[in-house]
Phi, psi and omega in degrees: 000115135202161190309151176210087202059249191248036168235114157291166157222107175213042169267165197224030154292216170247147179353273165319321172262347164305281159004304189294349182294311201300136202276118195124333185239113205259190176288309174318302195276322187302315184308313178297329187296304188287329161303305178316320158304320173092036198228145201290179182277332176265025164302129211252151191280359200258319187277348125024094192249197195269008161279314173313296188331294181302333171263351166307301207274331189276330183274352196277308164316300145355291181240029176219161174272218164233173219277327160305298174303332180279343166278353189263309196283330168294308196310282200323304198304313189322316190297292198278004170247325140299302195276015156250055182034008178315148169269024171281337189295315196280341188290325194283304173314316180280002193055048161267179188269183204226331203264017180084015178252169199276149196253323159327321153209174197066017192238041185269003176270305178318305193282349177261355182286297215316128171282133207289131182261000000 
């Protein structure tokens, strides 16, 4: 078990997905991680001693931000995709989907996200 910001680890799960909970962290960095280690793909999060531990948190610390800056850095793209009128901005201002998906039907997730406008 250990802390990592506001994330425990007491699962008795395999690494790589414990690991990906963590805000910030993907498939991508969670692979790097257990590679960096050197640890076979099926490694379960329970066998884990404190040398492994200490170095999960020094790679982690490494390679991510914190959870502000990274919610900070999404707001500004966002931002900055509205004040230049693109059209993901505008699809973002109105609280449409942005990624091409259908609005004709199927949008009862959308209308319930929508701020009354």
């Amino acid at each position: 078990m250990f802390l990592f910001r506001d994330f425990t680890l007491t699962e008795k799960k395999e690494l790589r997905a414990t690991i990906k909970k963590i805000y910030g962290v993907g498939w991508w960095k969670a692979n790097l991680i257990s590679y960096k280690l050197g640890l076979s793909t099926p490694y379960f999060s329970n066998n884990l001693n404190t040398y492994y531990i200490n170095i999960i948190l020094y790679l982690l610390k490494g390679y991510i931000l914190s959870d502000s800056k990274i919610k900070r850095i999404i707001e500004n793209n966002i931002n900055n995709l509205i004040i230049n009128n693109s059209y993901r901005g505008t699809r973002h201002r109105l609280t449409l989907p942005v990624r091409g998906q259908r609005t004709r039907t199927n949008s009862a997730t959308q209308r319930s996200k929508r701020n009354n406008i």
